[in-house]
C-alpha positions as a printed NumPy array, in Angstrom:
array([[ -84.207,  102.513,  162.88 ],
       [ -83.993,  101.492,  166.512],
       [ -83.78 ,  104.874,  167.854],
       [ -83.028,  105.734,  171.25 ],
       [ -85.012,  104.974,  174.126],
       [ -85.488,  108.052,  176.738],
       [ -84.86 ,  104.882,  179.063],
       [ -84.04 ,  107.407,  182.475],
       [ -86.199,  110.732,  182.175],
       [ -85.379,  111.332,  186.106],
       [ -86.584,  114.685,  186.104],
       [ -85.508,  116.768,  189.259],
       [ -86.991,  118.216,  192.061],
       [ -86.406,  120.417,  195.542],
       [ -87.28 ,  121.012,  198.803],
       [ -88.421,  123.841,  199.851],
       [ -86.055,  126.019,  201.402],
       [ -86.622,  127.23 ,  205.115],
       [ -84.713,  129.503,  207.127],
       [ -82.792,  132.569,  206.55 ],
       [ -84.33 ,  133.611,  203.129],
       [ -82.813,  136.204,  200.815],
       [ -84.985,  139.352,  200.337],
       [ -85.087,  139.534,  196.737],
       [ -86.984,  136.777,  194.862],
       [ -83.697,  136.31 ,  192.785],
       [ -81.86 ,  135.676,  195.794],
       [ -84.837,  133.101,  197.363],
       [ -84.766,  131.75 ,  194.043],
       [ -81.013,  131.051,  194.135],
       [ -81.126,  129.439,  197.207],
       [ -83.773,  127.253,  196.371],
       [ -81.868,  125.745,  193.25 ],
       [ -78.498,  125.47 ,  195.545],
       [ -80.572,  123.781,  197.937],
       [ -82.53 ,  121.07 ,  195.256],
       [ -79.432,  120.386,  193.3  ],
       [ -77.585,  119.401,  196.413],
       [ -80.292,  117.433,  197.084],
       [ -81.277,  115.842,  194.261],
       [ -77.692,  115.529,  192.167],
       [ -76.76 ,  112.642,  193.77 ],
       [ -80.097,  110.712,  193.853],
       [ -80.492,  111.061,  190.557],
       [ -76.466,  109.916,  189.767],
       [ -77.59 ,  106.62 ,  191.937],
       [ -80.758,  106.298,  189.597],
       [ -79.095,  106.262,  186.802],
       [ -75.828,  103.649,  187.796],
       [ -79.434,  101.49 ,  189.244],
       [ -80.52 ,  101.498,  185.729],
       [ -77.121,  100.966,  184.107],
       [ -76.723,   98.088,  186.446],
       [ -80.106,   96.875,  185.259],
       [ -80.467,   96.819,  181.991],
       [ -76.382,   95.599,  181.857],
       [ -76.717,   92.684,  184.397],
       [ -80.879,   92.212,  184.024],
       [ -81.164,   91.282,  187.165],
       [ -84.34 ,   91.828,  189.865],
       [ -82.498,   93.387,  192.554],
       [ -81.196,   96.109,  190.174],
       [ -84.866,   96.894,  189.431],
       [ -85.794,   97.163,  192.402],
       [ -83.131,   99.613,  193.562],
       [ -83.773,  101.852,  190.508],
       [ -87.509,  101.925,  191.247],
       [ -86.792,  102.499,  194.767],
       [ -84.536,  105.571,  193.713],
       [ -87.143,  106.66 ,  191.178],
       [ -89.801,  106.801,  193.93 ],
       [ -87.431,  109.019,  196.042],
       [ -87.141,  111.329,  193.201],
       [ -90.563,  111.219,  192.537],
       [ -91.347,  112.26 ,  196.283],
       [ -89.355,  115.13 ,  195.99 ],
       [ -90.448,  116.618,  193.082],
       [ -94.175,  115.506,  193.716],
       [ -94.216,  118.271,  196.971],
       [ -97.   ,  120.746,  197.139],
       [ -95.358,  123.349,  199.108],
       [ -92.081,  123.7  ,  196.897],
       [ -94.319,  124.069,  193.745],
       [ -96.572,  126.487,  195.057],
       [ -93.182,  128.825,  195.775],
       [ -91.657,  127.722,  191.82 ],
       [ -95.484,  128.646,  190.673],
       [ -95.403,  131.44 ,  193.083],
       [ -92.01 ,  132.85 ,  191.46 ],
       [ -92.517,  132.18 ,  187.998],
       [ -96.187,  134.183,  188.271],
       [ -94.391,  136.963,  189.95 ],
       [ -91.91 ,  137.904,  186.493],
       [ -89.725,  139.209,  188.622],
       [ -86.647,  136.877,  187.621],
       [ -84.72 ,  138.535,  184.702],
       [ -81.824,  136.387,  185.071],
       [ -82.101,  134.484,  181.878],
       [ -80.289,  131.658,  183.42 ],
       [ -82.606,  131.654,  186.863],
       [ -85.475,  132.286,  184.572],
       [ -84.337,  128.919,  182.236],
       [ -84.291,  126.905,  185.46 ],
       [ -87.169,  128.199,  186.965],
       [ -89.286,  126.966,  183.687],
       [ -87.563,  123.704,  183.776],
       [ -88.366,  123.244,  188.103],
       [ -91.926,  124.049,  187.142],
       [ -92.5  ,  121.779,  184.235],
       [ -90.801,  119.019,  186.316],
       [ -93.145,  119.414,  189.403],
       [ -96.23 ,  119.674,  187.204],
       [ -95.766,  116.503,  186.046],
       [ -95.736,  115.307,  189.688],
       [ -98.093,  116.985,  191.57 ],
       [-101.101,  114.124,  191.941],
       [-101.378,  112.049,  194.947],
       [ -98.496,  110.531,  196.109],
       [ -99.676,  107.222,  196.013],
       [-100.548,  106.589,  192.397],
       [ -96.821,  107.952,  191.845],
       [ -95.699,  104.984,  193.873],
       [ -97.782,  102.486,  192.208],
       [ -96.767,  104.583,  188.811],
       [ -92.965,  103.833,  189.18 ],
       [ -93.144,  100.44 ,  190.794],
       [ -95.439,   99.352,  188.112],
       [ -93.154,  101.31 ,  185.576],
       [ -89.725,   99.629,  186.778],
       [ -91.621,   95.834,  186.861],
       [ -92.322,   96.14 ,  183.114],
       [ -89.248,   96.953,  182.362],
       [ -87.245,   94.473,  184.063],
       [ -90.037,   91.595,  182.335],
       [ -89.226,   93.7  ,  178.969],
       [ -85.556,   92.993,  179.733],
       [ -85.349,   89.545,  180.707],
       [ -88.032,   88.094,  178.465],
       [ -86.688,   86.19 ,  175.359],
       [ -89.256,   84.825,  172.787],
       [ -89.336,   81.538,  171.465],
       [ -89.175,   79.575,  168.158],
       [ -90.389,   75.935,  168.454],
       [ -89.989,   76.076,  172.124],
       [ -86.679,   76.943,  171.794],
       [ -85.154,   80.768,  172.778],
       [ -84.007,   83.547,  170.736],
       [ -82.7  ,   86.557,  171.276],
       [ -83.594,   90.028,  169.321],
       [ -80.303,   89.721,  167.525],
       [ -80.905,   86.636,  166.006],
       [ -84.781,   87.69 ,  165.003],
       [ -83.023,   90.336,  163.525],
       [ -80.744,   88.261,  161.816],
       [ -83.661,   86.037,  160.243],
       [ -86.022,   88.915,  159.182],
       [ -82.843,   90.71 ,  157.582],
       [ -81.585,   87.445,  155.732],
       [ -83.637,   84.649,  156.032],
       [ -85.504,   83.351,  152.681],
       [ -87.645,   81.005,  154.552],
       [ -91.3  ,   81.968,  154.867],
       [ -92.47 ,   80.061,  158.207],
       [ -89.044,   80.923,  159.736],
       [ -89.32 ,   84.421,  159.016],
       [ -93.328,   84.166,  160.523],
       [ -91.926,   82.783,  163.749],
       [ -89.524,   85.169,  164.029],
       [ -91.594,   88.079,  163.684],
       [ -94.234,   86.504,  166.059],
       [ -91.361,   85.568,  168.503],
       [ -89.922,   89.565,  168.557],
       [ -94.121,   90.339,  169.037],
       [ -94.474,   87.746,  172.239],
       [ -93.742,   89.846,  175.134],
       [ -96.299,   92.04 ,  174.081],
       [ -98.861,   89.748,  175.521],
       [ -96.91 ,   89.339,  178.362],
       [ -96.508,   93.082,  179.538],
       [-100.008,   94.548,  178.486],
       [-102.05 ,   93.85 ,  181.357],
       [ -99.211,   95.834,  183.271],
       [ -99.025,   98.369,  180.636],
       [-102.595,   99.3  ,  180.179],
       [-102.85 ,   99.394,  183.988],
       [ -99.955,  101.877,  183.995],
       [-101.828,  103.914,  181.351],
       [-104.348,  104.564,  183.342],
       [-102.857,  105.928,  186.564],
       [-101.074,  107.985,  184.724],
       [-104.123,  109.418,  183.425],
       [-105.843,  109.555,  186.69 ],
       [-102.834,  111.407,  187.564],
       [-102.972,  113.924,  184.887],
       [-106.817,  114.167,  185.525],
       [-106.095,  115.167,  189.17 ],
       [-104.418,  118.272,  188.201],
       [-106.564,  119.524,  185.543],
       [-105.643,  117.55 ,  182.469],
       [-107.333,  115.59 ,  180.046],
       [-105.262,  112.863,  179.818],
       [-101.596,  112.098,  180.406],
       [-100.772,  112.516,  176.736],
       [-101.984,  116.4  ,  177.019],
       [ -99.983,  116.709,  180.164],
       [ -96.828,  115.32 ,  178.575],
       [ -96.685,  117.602,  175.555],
       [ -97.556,  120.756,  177.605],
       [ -95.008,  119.96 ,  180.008],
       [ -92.128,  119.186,  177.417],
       [ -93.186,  122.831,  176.066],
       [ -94.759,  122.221,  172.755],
       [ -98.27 ,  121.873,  171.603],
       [-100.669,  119.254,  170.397],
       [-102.301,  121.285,  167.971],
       [ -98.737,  122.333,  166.064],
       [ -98.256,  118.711,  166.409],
       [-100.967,  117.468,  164.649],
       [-100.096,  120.756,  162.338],
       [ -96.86 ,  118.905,  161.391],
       [ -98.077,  115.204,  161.248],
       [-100.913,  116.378,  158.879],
       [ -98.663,  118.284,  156.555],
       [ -95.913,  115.467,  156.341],
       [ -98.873,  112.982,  155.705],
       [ -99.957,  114.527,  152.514],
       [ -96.408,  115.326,  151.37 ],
       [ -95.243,  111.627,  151.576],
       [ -98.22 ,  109.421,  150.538],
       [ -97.7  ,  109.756,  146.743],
       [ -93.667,  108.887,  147.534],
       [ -94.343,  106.447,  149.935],
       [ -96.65 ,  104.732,  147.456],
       [ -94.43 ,  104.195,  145.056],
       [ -91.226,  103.714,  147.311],
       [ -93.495,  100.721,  149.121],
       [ -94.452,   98.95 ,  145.565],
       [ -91.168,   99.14 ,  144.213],
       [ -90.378,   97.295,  147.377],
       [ -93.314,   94.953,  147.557],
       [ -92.079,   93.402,  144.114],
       [ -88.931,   92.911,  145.04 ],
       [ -89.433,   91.32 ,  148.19 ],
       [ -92.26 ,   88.984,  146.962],
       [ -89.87 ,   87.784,  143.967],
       [ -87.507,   87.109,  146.298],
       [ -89.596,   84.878,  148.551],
       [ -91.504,   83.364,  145.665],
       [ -94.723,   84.473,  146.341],
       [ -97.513,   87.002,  144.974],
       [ -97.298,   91.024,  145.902],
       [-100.734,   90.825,  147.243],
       [ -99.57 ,   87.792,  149.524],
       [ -97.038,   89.953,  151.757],
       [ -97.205,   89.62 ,  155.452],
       [ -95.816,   91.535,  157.757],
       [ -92.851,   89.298,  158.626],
       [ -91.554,   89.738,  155.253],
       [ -90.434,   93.506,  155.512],
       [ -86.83 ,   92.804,  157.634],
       [ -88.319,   94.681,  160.79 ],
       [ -90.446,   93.876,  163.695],
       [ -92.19 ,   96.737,  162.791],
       [ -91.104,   97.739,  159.521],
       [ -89.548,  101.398,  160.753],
       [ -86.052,  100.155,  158.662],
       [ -86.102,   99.741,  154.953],
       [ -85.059,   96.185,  153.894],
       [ -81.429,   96.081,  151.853],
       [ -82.88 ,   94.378,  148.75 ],
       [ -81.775,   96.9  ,  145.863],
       [ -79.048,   95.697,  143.756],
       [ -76.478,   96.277,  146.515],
       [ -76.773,   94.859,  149.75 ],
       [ -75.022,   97.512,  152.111],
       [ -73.994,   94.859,  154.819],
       [ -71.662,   93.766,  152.691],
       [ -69.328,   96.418,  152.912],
       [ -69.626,   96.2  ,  157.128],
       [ -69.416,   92.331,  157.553],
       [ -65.725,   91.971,  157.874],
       [ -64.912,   95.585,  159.385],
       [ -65.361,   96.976,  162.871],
       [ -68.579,   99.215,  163.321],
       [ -67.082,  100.026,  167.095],
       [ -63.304,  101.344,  165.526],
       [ -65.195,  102.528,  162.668],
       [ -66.682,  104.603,  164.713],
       [ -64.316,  105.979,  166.943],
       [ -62.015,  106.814,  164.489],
       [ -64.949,  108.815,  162.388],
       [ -65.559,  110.859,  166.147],
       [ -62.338,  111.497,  166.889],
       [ -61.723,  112.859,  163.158],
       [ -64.416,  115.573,  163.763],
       [ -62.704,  116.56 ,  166.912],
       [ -65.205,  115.277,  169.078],
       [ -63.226,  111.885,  170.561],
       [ -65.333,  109.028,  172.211],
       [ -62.742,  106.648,  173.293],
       [ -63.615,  107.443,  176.681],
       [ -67.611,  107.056,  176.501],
       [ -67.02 ,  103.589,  174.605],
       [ -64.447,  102.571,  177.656],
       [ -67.098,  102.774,  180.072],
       [ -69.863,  101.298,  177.826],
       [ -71.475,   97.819,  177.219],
       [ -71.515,   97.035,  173.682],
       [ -71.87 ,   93.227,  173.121],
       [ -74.66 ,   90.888,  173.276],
       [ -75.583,   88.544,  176.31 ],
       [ -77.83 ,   86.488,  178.291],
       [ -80.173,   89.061,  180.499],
       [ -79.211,   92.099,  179.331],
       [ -81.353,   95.109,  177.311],
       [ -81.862,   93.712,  173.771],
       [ -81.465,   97.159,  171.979],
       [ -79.196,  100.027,  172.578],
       [ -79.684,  103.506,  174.173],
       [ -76.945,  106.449,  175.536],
       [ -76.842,  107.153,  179.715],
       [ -75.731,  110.729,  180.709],
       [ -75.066,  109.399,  184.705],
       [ -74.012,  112.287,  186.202],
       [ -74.053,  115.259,  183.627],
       [ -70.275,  115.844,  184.616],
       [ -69.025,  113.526,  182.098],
       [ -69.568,  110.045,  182.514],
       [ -71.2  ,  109.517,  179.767],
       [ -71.877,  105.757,  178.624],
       [ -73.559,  103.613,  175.432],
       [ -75.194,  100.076,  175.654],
       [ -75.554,   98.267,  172.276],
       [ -75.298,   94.845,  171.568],
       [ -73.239,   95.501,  168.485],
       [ -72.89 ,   92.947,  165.24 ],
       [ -70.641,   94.467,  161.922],
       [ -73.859,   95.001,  159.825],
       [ -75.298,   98.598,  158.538],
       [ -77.716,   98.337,  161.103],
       [ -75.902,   98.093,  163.753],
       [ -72.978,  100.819,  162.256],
       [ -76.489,  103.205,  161.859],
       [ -77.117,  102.287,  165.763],
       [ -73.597,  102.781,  167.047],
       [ -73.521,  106.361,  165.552],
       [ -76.386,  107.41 ,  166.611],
       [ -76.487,  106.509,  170.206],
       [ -72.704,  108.44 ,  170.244],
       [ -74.309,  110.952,  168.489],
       [ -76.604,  111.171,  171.832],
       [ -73.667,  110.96 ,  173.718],
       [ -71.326,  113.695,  172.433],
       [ -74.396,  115.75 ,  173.463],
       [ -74.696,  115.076,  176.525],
       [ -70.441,  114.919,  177.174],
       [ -69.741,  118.218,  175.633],
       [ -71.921,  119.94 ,  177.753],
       [ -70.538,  123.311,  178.825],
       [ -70.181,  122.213,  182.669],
       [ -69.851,  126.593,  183.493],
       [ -73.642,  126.306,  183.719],
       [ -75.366,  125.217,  186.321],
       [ -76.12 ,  121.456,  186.885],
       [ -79.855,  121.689,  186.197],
       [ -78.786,  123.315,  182.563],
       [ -76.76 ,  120.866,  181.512],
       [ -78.834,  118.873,  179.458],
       [ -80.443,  118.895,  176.018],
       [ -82.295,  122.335,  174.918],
       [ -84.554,  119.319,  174.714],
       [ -84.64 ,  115.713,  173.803],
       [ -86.093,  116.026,  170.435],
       [ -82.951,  118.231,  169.956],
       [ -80.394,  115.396,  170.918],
       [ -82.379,  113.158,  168.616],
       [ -81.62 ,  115.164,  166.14 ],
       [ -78.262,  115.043,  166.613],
       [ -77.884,  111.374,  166.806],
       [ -80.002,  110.936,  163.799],
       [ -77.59 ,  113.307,  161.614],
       [ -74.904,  111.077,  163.011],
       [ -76.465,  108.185,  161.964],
       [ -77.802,  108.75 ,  158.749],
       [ -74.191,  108.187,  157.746],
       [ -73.795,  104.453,  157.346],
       [ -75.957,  104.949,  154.14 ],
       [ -73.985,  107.415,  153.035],
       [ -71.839,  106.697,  149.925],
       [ -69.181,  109.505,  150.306],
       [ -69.025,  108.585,  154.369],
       [ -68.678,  104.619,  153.249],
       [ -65.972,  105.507,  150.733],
       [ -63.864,  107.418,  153.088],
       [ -64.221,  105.424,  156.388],
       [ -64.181,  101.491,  154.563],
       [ -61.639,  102.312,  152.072],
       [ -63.72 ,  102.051,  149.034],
       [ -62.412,  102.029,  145.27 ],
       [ -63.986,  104.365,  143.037],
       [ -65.91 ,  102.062,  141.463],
       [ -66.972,  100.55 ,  144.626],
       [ -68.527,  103.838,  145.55 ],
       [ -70.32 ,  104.47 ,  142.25 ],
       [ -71.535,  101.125,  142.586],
       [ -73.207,  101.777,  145.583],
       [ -74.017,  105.559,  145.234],
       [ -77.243,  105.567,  143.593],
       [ -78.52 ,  102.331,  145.867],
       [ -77.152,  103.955,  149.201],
       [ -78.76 ,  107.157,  148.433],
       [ -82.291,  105.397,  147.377],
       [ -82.119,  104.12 ,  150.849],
       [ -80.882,  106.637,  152.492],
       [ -84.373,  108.593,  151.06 ],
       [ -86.674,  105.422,  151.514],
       [ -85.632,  105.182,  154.823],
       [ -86.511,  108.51 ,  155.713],
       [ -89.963,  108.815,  154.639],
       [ -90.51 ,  105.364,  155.97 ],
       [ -89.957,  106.589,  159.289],
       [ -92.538,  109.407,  158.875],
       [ -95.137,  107.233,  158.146],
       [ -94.081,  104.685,  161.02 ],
       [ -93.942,  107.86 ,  163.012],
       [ -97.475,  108.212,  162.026],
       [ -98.523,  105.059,  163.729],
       [ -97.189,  105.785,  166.879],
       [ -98.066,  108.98 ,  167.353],
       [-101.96 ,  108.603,  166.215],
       [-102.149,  105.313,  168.592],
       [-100.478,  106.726,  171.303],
       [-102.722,  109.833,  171.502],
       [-105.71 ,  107.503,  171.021],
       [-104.501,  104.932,  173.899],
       [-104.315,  107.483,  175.972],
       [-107.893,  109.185,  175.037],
       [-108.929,  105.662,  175.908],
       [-107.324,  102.934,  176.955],
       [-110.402,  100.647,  177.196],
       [-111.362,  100.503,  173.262],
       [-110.373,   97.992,  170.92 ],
       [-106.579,   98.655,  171.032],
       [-105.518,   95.681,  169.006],
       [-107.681,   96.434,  166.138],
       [-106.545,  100.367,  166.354],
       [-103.52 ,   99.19 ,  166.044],
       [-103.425,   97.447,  162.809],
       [-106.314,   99.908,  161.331],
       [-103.82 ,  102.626,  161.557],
       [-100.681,  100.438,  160.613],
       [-102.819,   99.65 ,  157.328],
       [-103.423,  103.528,  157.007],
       [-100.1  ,  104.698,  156.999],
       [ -97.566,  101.852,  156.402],
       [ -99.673,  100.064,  153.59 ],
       [ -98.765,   96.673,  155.65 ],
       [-101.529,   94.362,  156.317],
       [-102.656,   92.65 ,  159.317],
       [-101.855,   88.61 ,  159.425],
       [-104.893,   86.877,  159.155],
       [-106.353,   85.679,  162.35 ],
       [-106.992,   87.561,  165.487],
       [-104.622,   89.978,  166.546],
       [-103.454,   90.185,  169.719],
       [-101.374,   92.988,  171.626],
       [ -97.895,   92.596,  170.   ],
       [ -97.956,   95.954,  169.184],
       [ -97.315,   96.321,  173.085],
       [ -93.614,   94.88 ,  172.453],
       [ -92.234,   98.679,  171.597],
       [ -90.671,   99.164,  174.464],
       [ -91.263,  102.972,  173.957],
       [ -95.177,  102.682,  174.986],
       [ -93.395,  102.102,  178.944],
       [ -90.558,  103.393,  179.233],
       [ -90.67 ,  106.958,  176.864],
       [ -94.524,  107.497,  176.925],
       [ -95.995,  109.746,  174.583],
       [ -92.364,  110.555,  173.415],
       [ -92.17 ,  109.13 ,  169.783],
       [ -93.11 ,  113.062,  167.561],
       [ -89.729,  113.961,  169.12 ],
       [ -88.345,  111.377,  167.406],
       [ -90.051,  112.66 ,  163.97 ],
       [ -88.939,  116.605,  165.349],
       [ -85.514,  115.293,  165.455],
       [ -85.11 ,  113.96 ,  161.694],
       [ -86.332,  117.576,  160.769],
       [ -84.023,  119.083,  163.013],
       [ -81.25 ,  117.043,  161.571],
       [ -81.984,  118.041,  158.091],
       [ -81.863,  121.786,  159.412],
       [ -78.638,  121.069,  160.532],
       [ -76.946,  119.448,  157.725],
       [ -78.542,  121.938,  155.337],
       [ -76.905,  125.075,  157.618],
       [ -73.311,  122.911,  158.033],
       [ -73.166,  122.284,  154.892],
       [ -73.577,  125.613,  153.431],
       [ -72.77 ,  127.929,  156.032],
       [ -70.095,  126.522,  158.011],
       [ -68.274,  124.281,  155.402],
       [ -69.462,  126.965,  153.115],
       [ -70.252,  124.339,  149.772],
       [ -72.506,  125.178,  147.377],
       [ -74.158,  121.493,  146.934],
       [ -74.541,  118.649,  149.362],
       [ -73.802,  115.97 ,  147.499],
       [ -70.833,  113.669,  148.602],
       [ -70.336,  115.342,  151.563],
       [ -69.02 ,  112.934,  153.85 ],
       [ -68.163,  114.958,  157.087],
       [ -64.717,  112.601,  157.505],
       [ -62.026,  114.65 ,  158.918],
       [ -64.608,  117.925,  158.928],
       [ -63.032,  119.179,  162.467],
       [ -65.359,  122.211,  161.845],
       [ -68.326,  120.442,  162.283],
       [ -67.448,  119.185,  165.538],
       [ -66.363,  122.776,  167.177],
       [ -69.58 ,  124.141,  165.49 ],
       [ -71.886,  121.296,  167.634],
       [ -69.736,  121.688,  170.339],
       [ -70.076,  126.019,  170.499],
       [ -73.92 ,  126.375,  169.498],
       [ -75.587,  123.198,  170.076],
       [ -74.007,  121.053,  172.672],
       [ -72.331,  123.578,  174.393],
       [ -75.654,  125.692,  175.312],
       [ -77.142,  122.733,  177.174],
       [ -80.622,  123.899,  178.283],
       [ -79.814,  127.006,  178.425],
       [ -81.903,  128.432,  176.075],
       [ -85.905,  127.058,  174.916],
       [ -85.139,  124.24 ,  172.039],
       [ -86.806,  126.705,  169.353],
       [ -84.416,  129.671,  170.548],
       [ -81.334,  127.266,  170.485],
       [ -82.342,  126.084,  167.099],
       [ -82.638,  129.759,  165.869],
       [ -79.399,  131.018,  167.163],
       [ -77.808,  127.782,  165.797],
       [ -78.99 ,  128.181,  162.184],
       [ -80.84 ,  131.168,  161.726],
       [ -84.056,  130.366,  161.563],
       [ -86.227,  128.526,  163.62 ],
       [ -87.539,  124.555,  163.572],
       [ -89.263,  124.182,  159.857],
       [ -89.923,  120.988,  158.482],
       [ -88.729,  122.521,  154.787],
       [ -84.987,  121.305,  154.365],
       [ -86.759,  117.362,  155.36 ],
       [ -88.87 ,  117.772,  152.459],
       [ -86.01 ,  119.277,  150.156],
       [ -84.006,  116.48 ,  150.833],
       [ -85.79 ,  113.057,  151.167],
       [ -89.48 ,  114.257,  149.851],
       [ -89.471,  116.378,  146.611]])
């Protein structure tokens, strides 16, 4: 899946307030957040229409306004004196406010991120925003000839022939090469930013700072390891000898540019039903309004203000944009009527919904995601439904025998997909961590040694070179991809609690959620509502009882 990119994580600052200060530290505290968000609300609102404007138009001068604005930002939030008073008043425990308290954790995390010199900052985002816009603009090539990500996608998904399907793949890989000079520079100074106040590496910084830990990390990634290599194994094998009939070749002669992906995180639609079948002559946009608006959560004005279709210069793969967390709220996709691109259209409204049904009551620097593993979550429950047989009956107007036709294969994908994604999730987390331990070790070999590990794929023959650097996530959402693999258990939590205590079934089997207005005002009262309000694993407990456990993931795609 082509999941969302955390494309904008324009974290906010303040300035340290001066003056007439309140006597209590609740009061100084309050002041100081009236002061920042005044400050800071509307920088960040012109960051994010920079970006929009960016990644819609592709365009240089757009970068360079949204790396300017980023550098503002950065300046604020990067100043000594304001976090020693955050530090200061969060050491004190003197806020019992649960709201001030919320924000004051959130002000601190933010200005720990930011508080090495100045000037590596600078260099950080400039460096940060020139990637991006070569990411943006760059289109590989085929014979000398462009191509866009759509149409690689198009090959890999359909295309029988062999040395296409090679030049494809190695045309999707090609601006890896091109942006890893850039990128490996930018992994450093972040590093020797981390370093400067007291971490090990940026990695460590990042996962303290987003309020979780590395060693329940590696906890989880160990544990769903060992629960999915026996599955995996045979999942991958079934596959292998399908795809290698279909191309005419030997199982053992597989390349990498025969599983339908870049980087093989989707499953290829080779059981005995092809599911893009049933999405070629529909409309995955109307599709999906119509679903949203039949949960009670409408969309029609997200999608008005959003940039759906494929063309020259702009972002090749899709994301959500909160711009001003008051409700514009806005998608980019560069939608085509397959199941891939229904999957993608969900999920980045799924994203969306989040951020639109934010209870605006709370204060500005609340209204976000309890965190963003948590609106991954939602986006991936939201999009695990274009494989869903009961969902594809109701929404395309399926016969009865259409559906059973396609039950057991949409299902088997459905599953496939899922523990696919662990073990892709596998690769990026274990490379990412080791990048950042060091960046100056064989990092094209690493690469493919742990893509052999856990995705069973092997390397093309030759030298390798740095395509790996094409995932876009590496510079734009660094050491960001576990929240991706956090969501998908989250959304399983979810479903499992919806399904049983708020639709109040017994089974989850052909549940479709079509029409299901109870499942949109239960997202909208505990999940979306809250915002930030609470920590993620105190939202997640007050939503369904219990807190984040990777056990209803296993019960339903694993055992």
């Amino acid at each position: 899946m082509e999941r969302k990119l955390a494309l904008l994580a324009v974290v906010v600052t303040a300035v340290f307030f001066a003056g007439c200060c309140p006597t209590t530290k609740q009061g100084q505290l309050e002041q100081f957040i009236k002061t920042h968000v005044a400050k800071v609300e509307p920088l960040t609102k012109k960051a994010n229409l920079a970006y929009w404007d960016a990644t819609t138009a592709g365009e240089a001068e757009y970068y360079d306004r949204f790396g300017n604005l980023q550098l503002q930002i950065s300046e604020l939030y990067s100043n000594s004196q304001d976090f020693t008073f955050i530090k200061d008043m969060r050491e004190s425990s003197r806020i019992k406010n649960p709201r001030l308290a919320r924000q004051l954790n959130k002000l601190y995390y933010t200005y720990l991120r930011n508080q090495a010199d100045p000037e590596p900052l600078k260099e950080i985002v400039d460096l940060d925003s020139k990637i991006q816009e070569k990411y943006s603009s760059f289109r590989g090539t085929i014979d000398d000839e462009e191509i866009t990500m759509s149409d690689i996608y198009t090959i890999l998904t359909t295309g029988k022939d062999c040395r296409k399907r090679e030049l494809a793949w190695k045309a999707s890989k090609q601006v890896g090469n091109v942006i890893v000079g850039d990128l490996l520079k930018l992994v450093k100074l972040r590093n020797k930013a981390a370093q400067e106040i007291g971490f090990d590496s940026y990695h460590a910084l990042s996962i303290i700072a987003g309020e979780q830990s590395v060693r329940e990390l590696d906890h989880i990634f160990d544990e769903l390891y060992e629960l999915t290599n026996e599955p995996f194994a045979r999942l991958k094998q079934e596959l292998d000898i399908i795809l290698a009939e279909s191309y005419g070749i030997a199982v053992e002669d597989l390349m990498p540019w025969h599983y339908h992906d870049p980087f093989f995180q989707r499953t290829p639609l080779v059981y005995e039903q092809d599911l893009d079948l049933y999405y070629k002559d529909g409309d995955v946009k109307e599709l999906t309004e119509r679903f949203y608006a039949g949960v009670g959560l409408p969309v029609d004005d997200i999608l008005a203000r959003s940039d759906l279709y494929d063309r020259e210069g702009k972002y090749p793969h899709a994301f959500s944009h909160d711009v001003d967390r008051r409700g514009d709220v806005r998608i980019l996709c560069n939608l085509q009527n397959t199941e891939r691109w229904m999957e993608t259209i969900l999920h980045e409204l799924g994203h969306a919904i989040y951020s639109k049904y934010h209870d605006r009551s709370e204060p500005w620097l609340l209204r976000e995601p309890a965190h963003s593993f948590t609106t991954e979550a939602v986006a991936m429950f939201f999009g695990r439904l274009s494989r869903n047989p009961a969902w594809m009956r109701e929404m395309l107007g399926l016969s009865e025998k259409q559906h059973l036709e396609i039950q057991q294969v949409s299902e088997k994908y459905l599953r496939f997909q899922q523990v696919l994604f662990v073990r892709w999730a596998l690769v990026m987390y274990n490379f990412e961590k080791q990048l950042y331990d060091d960046p100056d070790q064989d990092l094209n070999n690493l690469w493919w040694e742990l893509v052999e590990k856990y995705q069973f794929v092997k390397r093309p023959p030759g030298p390798v070179d740095a395509g790996w650097a094409s995932k876009l996530h590496f510079t734009s959402a660094p050491c960001y991809y576990h929240n991706y693999m956090l969501g998908e258990l989250l959304a399983s939590q979810l479903h499992h609690h919806i399904v049983h205590k708020v639709l109040k079934l017994k089974l989850d089997r052909d549940v479709s959620y079509v029409g299901e207005k109870k499942l949109g005002d239960y997202l909208r009262k505990k999940v979306f509502g809250p915002g930030a309000l609470y920590h993620w694993n105190e939202m997640i407990e007050r939503a369904t009882g219990e807190p984040l456990t990777p056990k209803y993931f296993v019960e339903q795609f694993v055992n």
